[in-house]
C-alpha positions as CSV (number, residue, x, y, z in Angstrom):
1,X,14.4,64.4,-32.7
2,X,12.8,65.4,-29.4
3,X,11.6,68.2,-29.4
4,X,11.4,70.6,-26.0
5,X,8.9,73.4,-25.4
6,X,10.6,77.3,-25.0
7,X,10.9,77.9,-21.7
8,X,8.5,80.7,-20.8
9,X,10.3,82.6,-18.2
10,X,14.0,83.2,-17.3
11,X,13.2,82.2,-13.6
12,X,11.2,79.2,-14.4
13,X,12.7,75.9,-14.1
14,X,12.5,73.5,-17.5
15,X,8.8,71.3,-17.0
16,X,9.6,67.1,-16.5
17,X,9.1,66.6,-20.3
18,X,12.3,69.4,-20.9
19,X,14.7,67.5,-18.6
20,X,14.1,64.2,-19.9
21,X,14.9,65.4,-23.3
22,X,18.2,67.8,-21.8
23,X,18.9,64.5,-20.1
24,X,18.7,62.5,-23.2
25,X,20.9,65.2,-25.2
26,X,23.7,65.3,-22.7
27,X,24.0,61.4,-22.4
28,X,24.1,61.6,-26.5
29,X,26.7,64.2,-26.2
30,X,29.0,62.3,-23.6
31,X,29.3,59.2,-26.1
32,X,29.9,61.3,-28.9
33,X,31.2,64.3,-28.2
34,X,32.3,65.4,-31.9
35,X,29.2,63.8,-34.0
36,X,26.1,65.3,-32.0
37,X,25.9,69.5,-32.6
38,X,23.3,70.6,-29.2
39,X,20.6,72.6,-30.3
40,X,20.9,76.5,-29.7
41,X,18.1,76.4,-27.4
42,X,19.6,74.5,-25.2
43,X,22.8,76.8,-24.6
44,X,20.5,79.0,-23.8
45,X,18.4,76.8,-21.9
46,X,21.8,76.1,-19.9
47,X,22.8,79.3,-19.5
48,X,19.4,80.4,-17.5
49,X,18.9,77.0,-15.6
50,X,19.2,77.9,-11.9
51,X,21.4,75.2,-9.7
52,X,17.8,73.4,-8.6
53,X,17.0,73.1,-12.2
54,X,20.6,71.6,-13.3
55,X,20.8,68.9,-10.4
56,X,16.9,68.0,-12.0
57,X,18.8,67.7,-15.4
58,X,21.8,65.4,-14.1
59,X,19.4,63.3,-11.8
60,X,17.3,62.3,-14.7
61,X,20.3,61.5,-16.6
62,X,21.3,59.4,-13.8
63,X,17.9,57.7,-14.1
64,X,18.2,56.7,-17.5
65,X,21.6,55.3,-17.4
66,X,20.7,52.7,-14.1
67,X,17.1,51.5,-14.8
68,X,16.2,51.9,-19.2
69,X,20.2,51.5,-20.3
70,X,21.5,49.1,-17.8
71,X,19.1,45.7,-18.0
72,X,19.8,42.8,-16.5
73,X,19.9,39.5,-17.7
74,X,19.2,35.9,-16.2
75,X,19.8,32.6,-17.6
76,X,20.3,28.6,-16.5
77,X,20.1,25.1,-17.5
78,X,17.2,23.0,-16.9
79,X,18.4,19.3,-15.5
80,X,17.2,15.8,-14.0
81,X,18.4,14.4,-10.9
82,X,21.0,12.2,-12.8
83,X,22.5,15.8,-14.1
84,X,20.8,14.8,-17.3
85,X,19.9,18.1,-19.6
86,X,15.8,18.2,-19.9
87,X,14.4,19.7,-23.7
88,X,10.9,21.0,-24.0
89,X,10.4,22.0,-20.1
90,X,8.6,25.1,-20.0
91,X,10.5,28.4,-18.0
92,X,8.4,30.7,-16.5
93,X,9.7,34.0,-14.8
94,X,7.1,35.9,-12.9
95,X,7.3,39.7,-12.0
96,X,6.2,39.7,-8.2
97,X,5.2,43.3,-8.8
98,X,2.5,42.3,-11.4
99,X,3.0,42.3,-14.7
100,X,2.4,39.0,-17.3
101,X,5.3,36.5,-17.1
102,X,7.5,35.2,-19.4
103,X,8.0,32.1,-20.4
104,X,11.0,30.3,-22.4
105,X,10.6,26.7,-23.9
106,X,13.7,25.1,-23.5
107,X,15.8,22.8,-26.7
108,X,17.8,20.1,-26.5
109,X,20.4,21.5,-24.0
110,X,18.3,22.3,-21.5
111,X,19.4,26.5,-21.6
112,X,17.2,29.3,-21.0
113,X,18.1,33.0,-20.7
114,X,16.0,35.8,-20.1
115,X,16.7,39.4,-21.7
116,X,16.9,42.4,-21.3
117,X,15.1,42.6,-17.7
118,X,14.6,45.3,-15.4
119,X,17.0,45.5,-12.6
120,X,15.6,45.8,-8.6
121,X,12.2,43.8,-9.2
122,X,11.4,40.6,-7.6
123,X,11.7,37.8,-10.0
124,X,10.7,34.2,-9.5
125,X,11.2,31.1,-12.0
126,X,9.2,28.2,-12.0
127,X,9.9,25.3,-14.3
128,X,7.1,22.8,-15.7
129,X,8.2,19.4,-17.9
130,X,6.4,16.1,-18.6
131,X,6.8,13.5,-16.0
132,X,8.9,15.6,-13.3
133,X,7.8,17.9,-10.2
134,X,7.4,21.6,-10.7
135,X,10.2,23.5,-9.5
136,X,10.1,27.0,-7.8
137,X,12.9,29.2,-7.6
138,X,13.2,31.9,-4.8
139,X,12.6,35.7,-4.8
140,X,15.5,37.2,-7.5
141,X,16.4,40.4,-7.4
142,X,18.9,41.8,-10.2
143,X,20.8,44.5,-10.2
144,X,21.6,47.1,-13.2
145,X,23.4,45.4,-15.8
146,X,24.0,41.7,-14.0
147,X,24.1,38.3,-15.3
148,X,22.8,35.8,-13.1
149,X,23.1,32.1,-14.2
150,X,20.6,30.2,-11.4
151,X,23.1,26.8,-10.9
152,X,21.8,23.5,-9.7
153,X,18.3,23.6,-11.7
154,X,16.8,19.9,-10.8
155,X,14.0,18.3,-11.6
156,X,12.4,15.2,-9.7
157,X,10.4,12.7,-10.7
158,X,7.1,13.4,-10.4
159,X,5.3,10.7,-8.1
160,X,1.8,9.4,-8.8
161,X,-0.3,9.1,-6.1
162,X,-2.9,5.8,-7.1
163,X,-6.0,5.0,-4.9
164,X,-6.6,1.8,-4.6
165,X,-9.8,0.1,-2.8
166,X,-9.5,-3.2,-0.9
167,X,-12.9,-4.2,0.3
168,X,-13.0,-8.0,2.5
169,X,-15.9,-9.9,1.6
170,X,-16.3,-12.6,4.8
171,X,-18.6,-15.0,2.4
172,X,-15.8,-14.9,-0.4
173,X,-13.3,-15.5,2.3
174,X,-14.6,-18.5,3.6
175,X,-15.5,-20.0,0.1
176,X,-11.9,-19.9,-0.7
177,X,-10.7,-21.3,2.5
178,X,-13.3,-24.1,2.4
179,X,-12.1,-25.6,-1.2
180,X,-8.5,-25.3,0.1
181,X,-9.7,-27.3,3.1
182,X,-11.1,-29.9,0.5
183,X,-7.9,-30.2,-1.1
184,X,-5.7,-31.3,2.0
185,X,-4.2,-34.6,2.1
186,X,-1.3,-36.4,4.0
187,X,1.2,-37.3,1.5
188,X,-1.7,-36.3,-1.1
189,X,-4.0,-39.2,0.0
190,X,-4.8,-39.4,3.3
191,X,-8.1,-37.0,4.2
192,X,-7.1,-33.8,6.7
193,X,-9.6,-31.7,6.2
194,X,-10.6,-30.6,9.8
195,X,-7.4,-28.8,10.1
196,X,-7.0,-24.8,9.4
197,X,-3.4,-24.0,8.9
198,X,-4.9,-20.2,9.2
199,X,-5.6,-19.0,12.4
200,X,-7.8,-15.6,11.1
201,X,-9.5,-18.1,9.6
202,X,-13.4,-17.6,8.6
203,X,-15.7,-19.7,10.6
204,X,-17.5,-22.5,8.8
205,X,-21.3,-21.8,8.1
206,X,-23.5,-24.6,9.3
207,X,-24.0,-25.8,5.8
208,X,-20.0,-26.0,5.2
209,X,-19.9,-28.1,8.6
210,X,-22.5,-30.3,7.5
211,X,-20.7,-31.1,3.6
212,X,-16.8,-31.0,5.5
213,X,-18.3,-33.8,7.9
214,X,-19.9,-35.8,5.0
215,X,-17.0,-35.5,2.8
216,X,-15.1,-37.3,5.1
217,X,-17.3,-39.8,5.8
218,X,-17.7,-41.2,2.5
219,X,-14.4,-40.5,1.4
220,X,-12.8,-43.9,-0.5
221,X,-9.6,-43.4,2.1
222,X,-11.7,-43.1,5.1
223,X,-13.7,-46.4,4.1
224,X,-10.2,-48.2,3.3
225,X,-9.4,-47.2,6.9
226,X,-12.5,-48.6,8.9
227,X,-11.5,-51.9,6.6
228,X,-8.1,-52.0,8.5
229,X,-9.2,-51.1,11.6
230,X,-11.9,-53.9,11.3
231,X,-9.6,-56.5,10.5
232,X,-6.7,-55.5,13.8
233,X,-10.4,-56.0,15.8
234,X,-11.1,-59.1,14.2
235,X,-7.5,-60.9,15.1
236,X,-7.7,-59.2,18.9
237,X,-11.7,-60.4,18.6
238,X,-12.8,-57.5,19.9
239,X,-15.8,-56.6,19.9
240,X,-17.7,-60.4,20.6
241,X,-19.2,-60.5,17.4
242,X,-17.4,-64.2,16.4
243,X,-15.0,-64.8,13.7
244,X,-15.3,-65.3,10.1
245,X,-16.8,-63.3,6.8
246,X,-19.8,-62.5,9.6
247,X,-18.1,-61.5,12.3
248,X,-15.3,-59.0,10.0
249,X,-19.0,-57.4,8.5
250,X,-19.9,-57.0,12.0
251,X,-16.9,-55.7,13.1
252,X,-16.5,-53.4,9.6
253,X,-20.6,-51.8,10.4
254,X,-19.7,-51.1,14.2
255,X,-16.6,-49.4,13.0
256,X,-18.2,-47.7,10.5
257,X,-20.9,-46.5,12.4
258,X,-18.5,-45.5,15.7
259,X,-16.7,-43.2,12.9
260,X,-19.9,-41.9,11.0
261,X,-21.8,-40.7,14.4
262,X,-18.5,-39.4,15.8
263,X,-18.2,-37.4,13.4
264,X,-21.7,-36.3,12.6
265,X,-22.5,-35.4,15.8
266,X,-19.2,-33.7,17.5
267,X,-18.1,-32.5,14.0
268,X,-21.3,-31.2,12.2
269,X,-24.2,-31.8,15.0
270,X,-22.9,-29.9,18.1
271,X,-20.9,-27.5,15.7
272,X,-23.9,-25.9,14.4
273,X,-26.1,-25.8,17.4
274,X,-23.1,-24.3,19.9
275,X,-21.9,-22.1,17.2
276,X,-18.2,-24.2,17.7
277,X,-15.6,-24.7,14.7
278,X,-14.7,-28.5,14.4
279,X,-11.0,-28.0,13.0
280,X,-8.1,-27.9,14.7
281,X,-6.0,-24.9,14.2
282,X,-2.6,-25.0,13.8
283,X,0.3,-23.3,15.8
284,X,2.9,-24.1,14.2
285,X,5.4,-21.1,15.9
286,X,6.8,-20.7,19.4
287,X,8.3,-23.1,21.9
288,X,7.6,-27.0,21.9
289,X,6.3,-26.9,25.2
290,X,3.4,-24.2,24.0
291,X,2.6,-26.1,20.9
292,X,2.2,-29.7,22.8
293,X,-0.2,-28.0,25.2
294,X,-1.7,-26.2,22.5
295,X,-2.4,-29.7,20.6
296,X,-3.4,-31.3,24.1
297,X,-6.1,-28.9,25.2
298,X,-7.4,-28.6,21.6
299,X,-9.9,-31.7,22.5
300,X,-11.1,-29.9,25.5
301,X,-10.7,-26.4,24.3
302,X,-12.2,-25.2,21.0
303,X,-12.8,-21.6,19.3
304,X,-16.3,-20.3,19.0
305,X,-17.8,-18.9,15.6
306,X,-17.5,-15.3,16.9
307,X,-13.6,-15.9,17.8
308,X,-13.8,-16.4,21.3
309,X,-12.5,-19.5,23.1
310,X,-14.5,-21.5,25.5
311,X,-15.1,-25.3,27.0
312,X,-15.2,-28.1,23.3
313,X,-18.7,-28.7,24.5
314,X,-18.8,-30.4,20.6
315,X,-15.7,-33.0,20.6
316,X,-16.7,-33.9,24.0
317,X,-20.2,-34.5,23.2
318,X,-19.5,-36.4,19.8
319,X,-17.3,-38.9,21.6
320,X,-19.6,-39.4,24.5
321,X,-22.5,-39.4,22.4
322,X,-21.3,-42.0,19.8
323,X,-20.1,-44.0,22.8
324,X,-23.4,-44.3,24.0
325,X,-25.0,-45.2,21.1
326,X,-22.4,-48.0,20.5
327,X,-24.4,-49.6,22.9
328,X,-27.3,-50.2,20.4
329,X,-25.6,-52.5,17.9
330,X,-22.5,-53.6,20.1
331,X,-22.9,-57.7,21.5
332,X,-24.7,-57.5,24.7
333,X,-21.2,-58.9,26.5
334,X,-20.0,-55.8,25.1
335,X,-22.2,-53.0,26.3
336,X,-22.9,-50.9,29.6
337,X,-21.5,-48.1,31.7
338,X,-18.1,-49.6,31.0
339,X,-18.2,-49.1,27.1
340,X,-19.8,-45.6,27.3
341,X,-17.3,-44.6,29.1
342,X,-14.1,-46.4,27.9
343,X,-15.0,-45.8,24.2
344,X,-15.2,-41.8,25.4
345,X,-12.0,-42.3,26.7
346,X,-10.5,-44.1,23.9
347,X,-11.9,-41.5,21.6
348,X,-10.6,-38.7,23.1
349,X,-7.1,-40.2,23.4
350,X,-6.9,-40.9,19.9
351,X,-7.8,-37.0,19.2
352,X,-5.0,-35.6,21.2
353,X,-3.0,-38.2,19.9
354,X,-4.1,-37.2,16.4
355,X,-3.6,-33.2,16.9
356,X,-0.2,-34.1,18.3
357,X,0.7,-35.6,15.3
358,X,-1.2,-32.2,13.3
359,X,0.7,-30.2,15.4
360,X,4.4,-32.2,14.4
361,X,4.4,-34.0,11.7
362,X,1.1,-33.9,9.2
363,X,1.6,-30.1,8.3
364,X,5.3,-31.0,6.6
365,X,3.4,-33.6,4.5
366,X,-0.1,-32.7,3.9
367,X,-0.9,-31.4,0.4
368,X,-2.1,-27.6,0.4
369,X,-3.6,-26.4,-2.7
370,X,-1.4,-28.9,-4.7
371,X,1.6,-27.8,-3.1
372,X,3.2,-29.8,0.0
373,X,4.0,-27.0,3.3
């Protein structure tokens, strides 16, 4: 029972604590008129309120009925993207006025509801669950006594953002690309090692140019070749060195050493002191007429170690250079100006003849990694 201090003068208007409790009486009274008996002070009370004092009375009244006896209520279902419902996501409705939020933890179904709440304050919702984006409602305002169901609560996927570090090692690079190199054959046999099918390719240290140059000099392929080669020179007798089991070893050491200093000098040599790559680099793209001249001018043309292009100061020099010292071991019928200079030319028509062939028909047959391209 609330209990009301005596007013203490007929003029003076009930204190704030009097008309909450008149307000509180009358609202009593108007839902039950024939159950609730008004306490005699109050008649009196009534009788002496001025009009100022009675619209205090009915205005707190009003007060209690909107705000205290007319809360509002707010409520949704928590889903995925594929309208699936989402259990255990946590609900959490902040009071943008100030005061400590809520929070609801939601079941199987997805449903939350919030209740009773205080109408004409900003709300917000904000929805946590494992494994799905946050998701923030905006500002909600209720009025007295409404029930707002917030439609078309989603939740994405939430995205993981992974950083991953790629570091390029040069020397690891070029390790890799140098056994690959060692494992290309035409038709798995034949030796095509001085051919990068890459054309970021690393450049060859002057160790690698050294061992690539050896490799294919003592290969068992590359000696079967100087043996045919020796015997097409024996039948056209060519060079003079007579025929017979004398003349064929002659033939087979000339050949052999022709192909040994060619390749030492313009391939590991001349490499290593111009800072040139030895291999041939492959086009393979674009129009016929830009890969024949790519393969043409490759004798003449070469890349440097720092990526630039200049003048093949190294295939140039290794033919001239092993033509010239043809002449040491060559018949003296055989030797001069003349052979310097028509071996050189020989020599460098067999290398554009040879990238032509790179450029056209090696790469569908040559064995890369185990694998043919």
């Amino acid at each position: 029972m609330v209990r009301a201090s005596p007013l203490r003068g007929e003029d003076q208007c009930p204190t704030r604590s009097q008309v909450l409790a008149i307000g509180s009486f009358v609202k009593l009274a108007r839902s039950r008129p024939c159950s609730v008996i008004l306490p005699p002070f109050l008649y009196t009370l009534r009788s002496r309120l001025r009009a100022p004092c009675a619209f205090s009375v009915a205005a707190a009244g009003q007060a209690i009925s909107k705000s205290d006896l007319n809360p509002a209520t707010l409520m949704g279902t928590v889903m995925d993207m594929n309208g699936d419902t989402v259990p255990n996501a946590t609900v959490s409705l902040i009071d943008l006025n100030g005061a400590g939020p809520s929070t609801f933890k939601t079941a199987e179904n997805g449903f939350f509801q919030f209740s009773p709440l205080r109408p004409e304050i900003p709300y917000q919702i904000k929805i946590a669950a494992e494994g799905f984006a946050e998701w923030t409602s905006s500002t909600i305002t209720l009025q007295p006594g409404q029930f707002k169901i917030i439609a078309d609560v989603r939740l994405r996927i939430r995205t993981e953002q992974t950083a991953i570090q790629v570091t390029y090692d040069p020397v690891e690079v070029a390790t890799e690309q140098f056994q690959s190199l060692e494992t290309q054959r035409v038709w798995g046999i034949v030796p095509n090692f001085y051919v990068s099918y890459d054309a970021n390719a690393e450049p060859l240290t002057a160790k690698r140019k050294f061992a690539l140059a050896l490799r294919v000099s003592v290969d068992p392929v590359t000696a079967a070749g100087v043996a045919l080669v020796s015997g097409a020179k024996q039948a056209s007798n060519s060079p003079n060195f007579g025929q017979g089991a004398k003349g064929y070893g002659d033939r087979f050491g000339a050949v052999a050493a022709d192909g040994f200093s060619d390749i030492m000098i313009g391939g590991a040599i001349l490499p290593t002191l111009l800072h040139q790559d030895p291999r041939y680099f492959y086009q393979g793209r674009g129009r016929t007429g830009s890969r024949i001249r790519h393969a043409v001018l490759s004798p003449f043309w070469a890349r440097y170690d720092n990526g630039r292009w200049g003048l093949n100061y190294s295939s140039l020099g290794g033919d001239l250079a092993s033509s010239a010292l043809s002449n040491l071991y060559y018949p003296t019928s055989n030797r001069g100006v003349g052979l310097i200079f028509g071996s050189f030319a020989i020599g460098t028509a067999e290398r554009v003849g040879a990238n032509l062939a790179q450029e056209f028909l090696f790469a569908k047959f040559t064995h890369r990694g185990g694998h043919i391209n």
